[in-house]
Every structure is written in C-alpha cells, then in structure tokens.
C-alpha positions as YAML, in Angstrom:
chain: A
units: angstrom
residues:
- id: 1
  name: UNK
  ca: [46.12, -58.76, 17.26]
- id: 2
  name: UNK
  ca: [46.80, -56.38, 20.74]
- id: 3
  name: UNK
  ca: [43.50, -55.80, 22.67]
- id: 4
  name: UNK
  ca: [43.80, -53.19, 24.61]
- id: 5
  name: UNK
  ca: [41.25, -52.03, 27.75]
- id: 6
  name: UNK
  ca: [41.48, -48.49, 29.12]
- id: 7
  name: UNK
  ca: [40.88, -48.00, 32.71]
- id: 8
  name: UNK
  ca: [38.33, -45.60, 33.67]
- id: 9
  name: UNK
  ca: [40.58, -42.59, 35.09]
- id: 10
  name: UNK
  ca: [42.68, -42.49, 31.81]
- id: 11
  name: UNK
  ca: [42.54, -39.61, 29.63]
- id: 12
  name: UNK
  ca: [40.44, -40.29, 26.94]
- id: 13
  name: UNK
  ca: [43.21, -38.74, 24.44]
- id: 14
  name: UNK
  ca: [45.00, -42.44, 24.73]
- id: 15
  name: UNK
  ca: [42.46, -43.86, 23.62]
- id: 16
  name: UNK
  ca: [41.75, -41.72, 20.49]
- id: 17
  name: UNK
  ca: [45.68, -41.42, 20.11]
- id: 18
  name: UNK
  ca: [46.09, -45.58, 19.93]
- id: 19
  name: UNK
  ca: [43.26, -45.26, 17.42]
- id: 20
  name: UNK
  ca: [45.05, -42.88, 15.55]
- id: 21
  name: UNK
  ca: [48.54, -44.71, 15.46]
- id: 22
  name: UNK
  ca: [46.91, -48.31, 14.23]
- id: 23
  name: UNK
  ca: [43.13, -48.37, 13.64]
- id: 24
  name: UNK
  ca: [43.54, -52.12, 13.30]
- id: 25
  name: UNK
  ca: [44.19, -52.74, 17.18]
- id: 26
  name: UNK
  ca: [41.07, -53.23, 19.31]
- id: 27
  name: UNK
  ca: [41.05, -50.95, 22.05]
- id: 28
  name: UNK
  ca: [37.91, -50.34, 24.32]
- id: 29
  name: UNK
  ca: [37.29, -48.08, 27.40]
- id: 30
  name: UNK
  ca: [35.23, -49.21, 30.47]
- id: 31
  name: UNK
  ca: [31.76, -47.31, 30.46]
- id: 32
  name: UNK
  ca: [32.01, -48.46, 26.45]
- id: 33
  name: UNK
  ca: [28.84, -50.59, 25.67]
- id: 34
  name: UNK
  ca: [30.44, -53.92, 25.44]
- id: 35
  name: UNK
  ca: [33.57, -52.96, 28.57]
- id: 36
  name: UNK
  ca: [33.10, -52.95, 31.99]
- id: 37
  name: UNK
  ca: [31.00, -50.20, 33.50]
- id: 38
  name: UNK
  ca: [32.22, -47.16, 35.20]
- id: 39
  name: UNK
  ca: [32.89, -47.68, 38.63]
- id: 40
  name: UNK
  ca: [33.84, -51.49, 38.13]
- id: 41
  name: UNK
  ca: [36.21, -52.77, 40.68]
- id: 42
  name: UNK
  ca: [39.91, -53.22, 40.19]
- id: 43
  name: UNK
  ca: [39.55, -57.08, 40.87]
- id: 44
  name: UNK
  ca: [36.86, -57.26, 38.47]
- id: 45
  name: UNK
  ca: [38.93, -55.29, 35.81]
- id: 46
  name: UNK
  ca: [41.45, -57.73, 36.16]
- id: 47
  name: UNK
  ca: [39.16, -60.71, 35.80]
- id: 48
  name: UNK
  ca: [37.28, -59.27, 32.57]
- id: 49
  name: UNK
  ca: [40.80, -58.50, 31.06]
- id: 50
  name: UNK
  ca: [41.85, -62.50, 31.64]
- id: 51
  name: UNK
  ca: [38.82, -63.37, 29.87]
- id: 52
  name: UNK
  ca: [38.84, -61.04, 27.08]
- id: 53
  name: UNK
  ca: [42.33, -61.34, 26.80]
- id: 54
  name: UNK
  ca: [43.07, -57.66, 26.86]
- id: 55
  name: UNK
  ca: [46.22, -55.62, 28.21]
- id: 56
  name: UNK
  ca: [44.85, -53.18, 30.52]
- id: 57
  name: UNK
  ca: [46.27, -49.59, 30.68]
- id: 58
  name: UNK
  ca: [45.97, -47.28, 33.57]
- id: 59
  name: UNK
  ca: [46.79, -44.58, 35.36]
- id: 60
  name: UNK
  ca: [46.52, -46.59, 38.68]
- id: 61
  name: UNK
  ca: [50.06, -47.06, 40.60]
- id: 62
  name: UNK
  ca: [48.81, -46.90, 43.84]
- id: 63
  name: UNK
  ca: [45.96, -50.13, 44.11]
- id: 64
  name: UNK
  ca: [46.10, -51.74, 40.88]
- id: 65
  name: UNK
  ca: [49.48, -53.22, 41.61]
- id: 66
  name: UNK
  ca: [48.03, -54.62, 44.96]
- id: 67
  name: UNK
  ca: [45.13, -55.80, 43.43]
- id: 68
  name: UNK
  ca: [47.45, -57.67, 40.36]
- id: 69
  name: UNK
  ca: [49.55, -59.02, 42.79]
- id: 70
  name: UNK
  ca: [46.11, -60.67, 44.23]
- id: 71
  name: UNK
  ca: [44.70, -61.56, 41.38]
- id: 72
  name: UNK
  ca: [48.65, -63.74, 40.32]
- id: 73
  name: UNK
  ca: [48.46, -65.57, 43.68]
- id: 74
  name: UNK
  ca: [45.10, -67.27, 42.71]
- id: 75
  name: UNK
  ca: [47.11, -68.60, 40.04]
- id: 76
  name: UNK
  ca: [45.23, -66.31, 37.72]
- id: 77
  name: UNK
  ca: [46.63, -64.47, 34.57]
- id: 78
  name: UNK
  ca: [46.15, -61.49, 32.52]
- id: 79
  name: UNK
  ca: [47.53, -60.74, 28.74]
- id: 80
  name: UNK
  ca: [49.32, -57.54, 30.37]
- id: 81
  name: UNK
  ca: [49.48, -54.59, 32.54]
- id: 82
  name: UNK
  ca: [51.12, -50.93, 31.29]
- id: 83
  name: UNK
  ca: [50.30, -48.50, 33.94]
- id: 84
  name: UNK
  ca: [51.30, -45.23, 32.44]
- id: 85
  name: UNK
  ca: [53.62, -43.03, 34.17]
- id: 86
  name: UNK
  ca: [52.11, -39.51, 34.79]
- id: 87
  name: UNK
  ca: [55.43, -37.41, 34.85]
- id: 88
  name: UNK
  ca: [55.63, -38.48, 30.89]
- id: 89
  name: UNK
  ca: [54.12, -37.08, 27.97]
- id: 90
  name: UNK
  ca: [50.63, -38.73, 26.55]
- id: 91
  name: UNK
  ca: [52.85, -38.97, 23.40]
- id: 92
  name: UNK
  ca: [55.59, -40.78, 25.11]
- id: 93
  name: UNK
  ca: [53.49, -42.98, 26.98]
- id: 94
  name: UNK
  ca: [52.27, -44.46, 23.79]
- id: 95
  name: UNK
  ca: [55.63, -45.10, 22.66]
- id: 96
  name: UNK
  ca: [56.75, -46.96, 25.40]
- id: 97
  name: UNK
  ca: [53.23, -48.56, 25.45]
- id: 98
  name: UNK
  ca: [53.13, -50.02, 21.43]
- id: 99
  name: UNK
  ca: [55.49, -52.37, 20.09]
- id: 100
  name: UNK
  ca: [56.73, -50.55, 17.73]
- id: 101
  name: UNK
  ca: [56.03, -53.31, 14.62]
- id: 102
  name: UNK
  ca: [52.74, -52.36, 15.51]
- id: 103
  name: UNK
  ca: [53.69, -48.55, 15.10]
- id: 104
  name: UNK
  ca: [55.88, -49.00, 12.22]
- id: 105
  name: UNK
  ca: [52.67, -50.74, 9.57]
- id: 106
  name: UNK
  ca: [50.64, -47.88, 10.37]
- id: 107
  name: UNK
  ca: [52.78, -44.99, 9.96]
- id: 108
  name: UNK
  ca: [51.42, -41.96, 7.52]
- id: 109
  name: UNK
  ca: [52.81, -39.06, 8.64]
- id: 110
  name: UNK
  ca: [56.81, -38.03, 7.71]
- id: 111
  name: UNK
  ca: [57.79, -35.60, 10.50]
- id: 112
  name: UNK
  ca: [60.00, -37.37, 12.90]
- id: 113
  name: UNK
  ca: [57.63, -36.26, 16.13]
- id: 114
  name: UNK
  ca: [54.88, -38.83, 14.17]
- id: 115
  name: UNK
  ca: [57.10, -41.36, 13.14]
- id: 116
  name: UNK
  ca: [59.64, -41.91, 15.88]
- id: 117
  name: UNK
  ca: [58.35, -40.11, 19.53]
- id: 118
  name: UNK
  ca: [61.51, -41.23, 20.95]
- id: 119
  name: UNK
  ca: [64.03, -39.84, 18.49]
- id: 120
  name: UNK
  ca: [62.24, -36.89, 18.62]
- id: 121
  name: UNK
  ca: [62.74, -36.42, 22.17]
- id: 122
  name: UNK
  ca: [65.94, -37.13, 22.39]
- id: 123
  name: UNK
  ca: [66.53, -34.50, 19.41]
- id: 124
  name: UNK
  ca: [64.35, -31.95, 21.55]
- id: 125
  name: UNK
  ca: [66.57, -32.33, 24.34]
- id: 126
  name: UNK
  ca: [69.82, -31.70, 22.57]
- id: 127
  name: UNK
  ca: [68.30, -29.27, 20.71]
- id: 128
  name: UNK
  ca: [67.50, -27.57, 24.58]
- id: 129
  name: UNK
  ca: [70.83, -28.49, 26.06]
- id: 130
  name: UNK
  ca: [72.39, -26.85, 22.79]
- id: 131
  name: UNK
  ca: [70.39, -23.74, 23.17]
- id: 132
  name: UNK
  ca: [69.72, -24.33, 19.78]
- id: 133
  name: UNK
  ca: [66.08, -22.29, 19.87]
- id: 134
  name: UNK
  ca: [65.64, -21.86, 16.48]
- id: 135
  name: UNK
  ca: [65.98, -25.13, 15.83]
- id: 136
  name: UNK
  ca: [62.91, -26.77, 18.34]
- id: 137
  name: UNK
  ca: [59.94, -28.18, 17.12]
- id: 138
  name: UNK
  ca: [58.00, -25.36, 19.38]
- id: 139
  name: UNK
  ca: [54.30, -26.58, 18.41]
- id: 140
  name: UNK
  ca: [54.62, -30.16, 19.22]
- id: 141
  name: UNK
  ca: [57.12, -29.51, 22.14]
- id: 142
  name: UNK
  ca: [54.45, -26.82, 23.50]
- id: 143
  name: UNK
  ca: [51.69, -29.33, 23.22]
- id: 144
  name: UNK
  ca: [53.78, -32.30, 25.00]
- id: 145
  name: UNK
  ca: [54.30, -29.84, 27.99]
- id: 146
  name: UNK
  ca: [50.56, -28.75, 27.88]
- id: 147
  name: UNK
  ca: [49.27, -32.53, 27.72]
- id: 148
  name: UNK
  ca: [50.90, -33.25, 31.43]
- id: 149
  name: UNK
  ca: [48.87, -30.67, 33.15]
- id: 150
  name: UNK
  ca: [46.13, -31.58, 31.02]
- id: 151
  name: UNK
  ca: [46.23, -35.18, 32.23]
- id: 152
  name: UNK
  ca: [46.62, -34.06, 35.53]
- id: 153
  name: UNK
  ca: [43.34, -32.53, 35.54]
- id: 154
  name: UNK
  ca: [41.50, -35.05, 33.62]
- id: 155
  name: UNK
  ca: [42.38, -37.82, 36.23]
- id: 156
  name: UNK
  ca: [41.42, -35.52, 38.96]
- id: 157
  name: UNK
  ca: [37.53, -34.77, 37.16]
- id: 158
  name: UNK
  ca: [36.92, -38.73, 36.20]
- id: 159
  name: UNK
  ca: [38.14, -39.39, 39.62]
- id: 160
  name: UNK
  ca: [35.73, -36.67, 41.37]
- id: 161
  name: UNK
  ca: [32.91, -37.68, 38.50]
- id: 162
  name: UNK
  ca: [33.27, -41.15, 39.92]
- id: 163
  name: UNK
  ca: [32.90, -40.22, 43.68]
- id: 164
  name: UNK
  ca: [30.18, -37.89, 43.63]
- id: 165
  name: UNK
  ca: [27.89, -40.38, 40.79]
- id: 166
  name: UNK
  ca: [28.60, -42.78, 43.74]
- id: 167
  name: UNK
  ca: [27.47, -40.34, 46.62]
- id: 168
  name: UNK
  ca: [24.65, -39.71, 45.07]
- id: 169
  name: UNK
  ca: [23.66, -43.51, 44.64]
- id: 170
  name: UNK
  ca: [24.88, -44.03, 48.21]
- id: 171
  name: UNK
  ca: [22.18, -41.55, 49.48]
- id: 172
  name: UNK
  ca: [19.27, -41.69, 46.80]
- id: 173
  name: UNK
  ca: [19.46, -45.11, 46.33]
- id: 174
  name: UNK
  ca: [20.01, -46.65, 49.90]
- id: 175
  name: UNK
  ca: [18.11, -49.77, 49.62]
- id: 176
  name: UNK
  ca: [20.64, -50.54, 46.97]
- id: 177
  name: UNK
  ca: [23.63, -50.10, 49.07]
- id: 178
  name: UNK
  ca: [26.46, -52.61, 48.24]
- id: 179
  name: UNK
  ca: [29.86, -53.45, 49.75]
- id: 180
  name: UNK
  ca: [31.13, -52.84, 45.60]
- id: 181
  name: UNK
  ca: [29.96, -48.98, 46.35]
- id: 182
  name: UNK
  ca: [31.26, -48.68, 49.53]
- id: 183
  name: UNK
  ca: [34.52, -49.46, 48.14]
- id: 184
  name: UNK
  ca: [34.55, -47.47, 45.09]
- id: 185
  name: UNK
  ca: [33.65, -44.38, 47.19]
- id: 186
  name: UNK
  ca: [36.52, -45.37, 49.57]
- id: 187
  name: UNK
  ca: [39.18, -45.99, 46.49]
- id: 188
  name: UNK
  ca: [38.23, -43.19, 44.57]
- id: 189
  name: UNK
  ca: [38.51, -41.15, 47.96]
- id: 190
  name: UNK
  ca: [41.20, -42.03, 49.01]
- id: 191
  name: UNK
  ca: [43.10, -41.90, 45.47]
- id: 192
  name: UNK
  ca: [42.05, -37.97, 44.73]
- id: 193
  name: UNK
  ca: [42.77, -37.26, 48.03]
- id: 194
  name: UNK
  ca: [46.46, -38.16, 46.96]
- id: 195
  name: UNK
  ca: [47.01, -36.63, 43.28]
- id: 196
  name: UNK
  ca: [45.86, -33.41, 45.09]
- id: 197
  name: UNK
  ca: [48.56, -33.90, 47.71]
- id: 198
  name: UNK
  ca: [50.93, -34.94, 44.57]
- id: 199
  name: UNK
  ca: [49.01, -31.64, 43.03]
- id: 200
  name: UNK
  ca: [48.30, -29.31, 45.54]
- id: 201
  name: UNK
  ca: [47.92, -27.02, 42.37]
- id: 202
  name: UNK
  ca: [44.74, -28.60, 41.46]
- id: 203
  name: UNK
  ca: [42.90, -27.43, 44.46]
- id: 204
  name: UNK
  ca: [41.71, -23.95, 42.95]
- id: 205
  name: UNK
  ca: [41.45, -25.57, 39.60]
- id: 206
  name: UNK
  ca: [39.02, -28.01, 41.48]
- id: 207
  name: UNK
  ca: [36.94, -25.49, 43.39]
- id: 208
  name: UNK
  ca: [36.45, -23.68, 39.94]
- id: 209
  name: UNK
  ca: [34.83, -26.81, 38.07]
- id: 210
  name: UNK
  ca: [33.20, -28.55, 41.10]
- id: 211
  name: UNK
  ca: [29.66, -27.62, 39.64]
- id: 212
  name: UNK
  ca: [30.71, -29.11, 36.19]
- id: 213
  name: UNK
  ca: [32.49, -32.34, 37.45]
- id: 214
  name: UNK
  ca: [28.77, -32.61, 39.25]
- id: 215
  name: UNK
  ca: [26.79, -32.79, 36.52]
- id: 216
  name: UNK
  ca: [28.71, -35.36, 35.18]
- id: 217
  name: UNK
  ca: [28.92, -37.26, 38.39]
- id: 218
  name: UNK
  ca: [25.04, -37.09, 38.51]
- id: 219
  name: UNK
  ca: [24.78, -38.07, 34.51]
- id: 220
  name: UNK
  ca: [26.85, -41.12, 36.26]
- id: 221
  name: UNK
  ca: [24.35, -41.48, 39.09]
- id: 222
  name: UNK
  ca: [21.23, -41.61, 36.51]
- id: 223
  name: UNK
  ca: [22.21, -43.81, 34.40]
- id: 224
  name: UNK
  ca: [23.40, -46.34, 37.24]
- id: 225
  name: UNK
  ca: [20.17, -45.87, 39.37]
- id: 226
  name: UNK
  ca: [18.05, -45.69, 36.32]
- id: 227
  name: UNK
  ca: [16.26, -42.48, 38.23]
- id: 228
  name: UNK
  ca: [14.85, -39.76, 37.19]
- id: 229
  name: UNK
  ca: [17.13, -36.37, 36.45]
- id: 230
  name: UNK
  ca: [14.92, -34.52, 38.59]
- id: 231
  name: UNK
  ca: [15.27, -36.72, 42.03]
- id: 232
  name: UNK
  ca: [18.99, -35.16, 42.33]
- id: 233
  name: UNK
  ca: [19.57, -31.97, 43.20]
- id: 234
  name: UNK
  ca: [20.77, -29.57, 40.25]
- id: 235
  name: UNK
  ca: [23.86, -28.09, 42.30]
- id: 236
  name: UNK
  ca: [26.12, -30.59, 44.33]
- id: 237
  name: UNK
  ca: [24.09, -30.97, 47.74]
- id: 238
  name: UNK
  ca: [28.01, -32.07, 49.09]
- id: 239
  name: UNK
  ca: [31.06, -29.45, 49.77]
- id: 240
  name: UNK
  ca: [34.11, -30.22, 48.87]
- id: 241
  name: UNK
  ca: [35.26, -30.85, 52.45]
- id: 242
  name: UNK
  ca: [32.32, -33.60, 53.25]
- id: 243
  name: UNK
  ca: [33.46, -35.18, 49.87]
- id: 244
  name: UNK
  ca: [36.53, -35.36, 50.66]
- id: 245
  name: UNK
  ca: [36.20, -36.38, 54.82]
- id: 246
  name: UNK
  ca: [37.07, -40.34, 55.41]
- id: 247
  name: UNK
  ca: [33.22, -41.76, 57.13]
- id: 248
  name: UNK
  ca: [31.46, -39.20, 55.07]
- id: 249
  name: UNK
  ca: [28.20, -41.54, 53.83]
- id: 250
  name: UNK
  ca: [25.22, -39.21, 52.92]
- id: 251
  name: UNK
  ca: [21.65, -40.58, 53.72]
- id: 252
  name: UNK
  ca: [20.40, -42.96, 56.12]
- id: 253
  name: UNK
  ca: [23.17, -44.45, 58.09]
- id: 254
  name: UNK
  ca: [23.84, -48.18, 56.52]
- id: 255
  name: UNK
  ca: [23.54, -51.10, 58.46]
- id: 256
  name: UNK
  ca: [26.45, -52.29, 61.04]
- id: 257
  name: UNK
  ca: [27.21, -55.17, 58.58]
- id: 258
  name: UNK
  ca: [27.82, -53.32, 55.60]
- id: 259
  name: UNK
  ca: [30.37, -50.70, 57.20]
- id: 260
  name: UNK
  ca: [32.61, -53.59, 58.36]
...
C-alpha cells in the first residue's frame, strides 16, 4: 500500500482530496499526532519519510530539491518525492500524483471530471478552443480556476503561520533558542519572501489577514513553548516589514555562536 506524507505548506484540500479518491491509502500530514511536527526541518522530513517509508508531497521547489539531493549523497533513500506544481489545478495535481490502478479500484462517481481528470481536461480545452460554451462543464471548470488562487493563498498563510509561531518562540522563549529555529525562521523567510515576488498580488490580500494568520502563528507558538496564551501579545507585536527584513530576531540578541 502507498504511504503518503504531506509537507507542512500544502493545502490541506490534498490531503482530504487523496482521502476522498482511495480511503485505503495512508496519508498523514506533519503537525498530525503520529507525523512530524510543524516546523520540522526539510532534512529531517526526508529522514522520517526513509523510515516510515512514505512518498512525501510538497509544495517546496525551491529547498527541498537541495536538501534531497543531500540527503542521496549520504547514500540515503526515500520511497519518493512528488513536489506539486503550483501553476496546475489541485485536481490535476492528484492525477499526475496517483497511479491510476490506485484511482481506478476506488472510483464511485460517473461524470468524467471524477473518473478521468485528465480526459476531462483535455475535453475542457477543446471544448474552449471550439468556442463550444454551451458545452463546458462551467461548475467544475470554475472551481479548478478558483482552487489556484486558493492555493496560492493557503501556502502564503501556513508559510506566514510558520514564521511568526517561530518569532514568537525566538523572543518569548530565548533560553530555548536553537540553530533548528534559526533556520526555520530563515527558510520560511526567505521562501514567502519569494511566492510574494512570484505573487505580488498577495500583498494586499496579506495585509488584510495579517491579524488572523497571527493567531494561528501564536496557537503555533503555545503549543510549541507549552506557555501560557496570555504571555503573547493578542495583536502581532511585529509589522509586516520587520517580519519580513533578513537579521530581524526579536528579543535579546542570541549569542555570537548561534548566529554563525
């Protein structure tokens, strides 16, 4: 049987969605009780996925291939690796994801958009190029084209969640100060600092829901630190440009050592 892990940043609709298709496979998301926690390092990801022997999805093209091509040249393996492609459809995605002997043993539903994503596109798009309106399957078409903004904007708030919760550890926590939260702050930095160049839509979007993706980032913080709700501040004590500035580390300054 396919084990699959689901990196942190993914929209959680995969993970419901390869539920959905086959409710046999065993798929798991990290922060899930028995995955990786939240905030888990690439490196480590990898390692828990050889061991579990899990194929790991994510939304990760810019470090996880780095970090895979590390992890082969300690003569390492892993099961397998599908980083999903974010100018494609969650639905698409999936197909190109599944073998589709796993798809075909679970299918329940007749309409060709359920049973066979890629025939259906490829009907969509003659359908288009044919001008053949009355013809388009406008609801599921209409949600496809939704869903890639919508991922767009989930990978930017898990992202965000992730940097602020470790912030807030970073300055409430200090005498806990690793070189495993340096680096998250500096990956997950440095990664939403690039899907808003690769977005630079996002940015009102993001100034909007700041306060929200907060909340959650301090839910994060909490349940990491185990301290109280009350020793962080209820609106983000960080704006968007300190969040966001490269040598940004709230709190005490860290030791010399640490920083290197």
């Amino acid at each position: 049987m396919l084990k699959y892990l689901i990196d942190e940043n993914v929209d959680p609709t995969y993970t419901n969605q390869l539920r959905r298709v086959n409710p046999d496979l065993f798929v798991i998301a990290v922060g899930d009780i028995t995955a990786p926690p939240k905030g888990t390092l690439d490196p480590e990801i990898l390692l828990w996925c050889e061991n579990k022997g899990c194929i790991l999805v994510t939304n990760n093209r810019k470090s996880m291939p780095v970090h895979l091509a590390a992890h082969m040249a300690l003569n390492r393996h892993i099961p397998g690796i599908f980083i999903l492609n974010p100018k494609l459809s969650i639905g698409f995605n999936l197909f190109m994801q599944i073998p589709q002997t796993e798809l075909t043993a679970e299918r329940k539903r007749q309409s060709l958009y359920d049973t066979d994503f890629y025939a259906w596109i490829q009907e969509q798009a003659k359908l288009l190029k044919n001008q053949e309106w009355n013809q388009l399957d406008l609801p599921n078409l209409i949600e496809e084209i939704e869903s890639l903004g919508k991922q767009q904007r989930a990978e930017l708030r898990n992202r965000l969640r992730v940097l602020i919760g470790h912030l807030l550890k970073w300055d409430y926590q200090s005498e806990k100060r690793s070189r495993s939260w340096l680096m998250t702050i500096r990956i997950q930095r440095r990664d939403t600092q690039e899907l808003l160049e690769e977005n630079p839509s996002l940015k009102p979007y993001l100034e909007e829901t700041l306060q929200k993706i907060y909340e959650s980032g301090r839910d994060l913080a909490v349940g990491e630190t185990n301290l109280p709700l009350k020793t962080f501040p209820e609106n983000c004590p960080y704006t968007l440009a300190e969040i966001f500035r490269d040598g940004f580390y709230p709190g005490e300054p860290a030791a010399d050592e640490l920083m290197e």
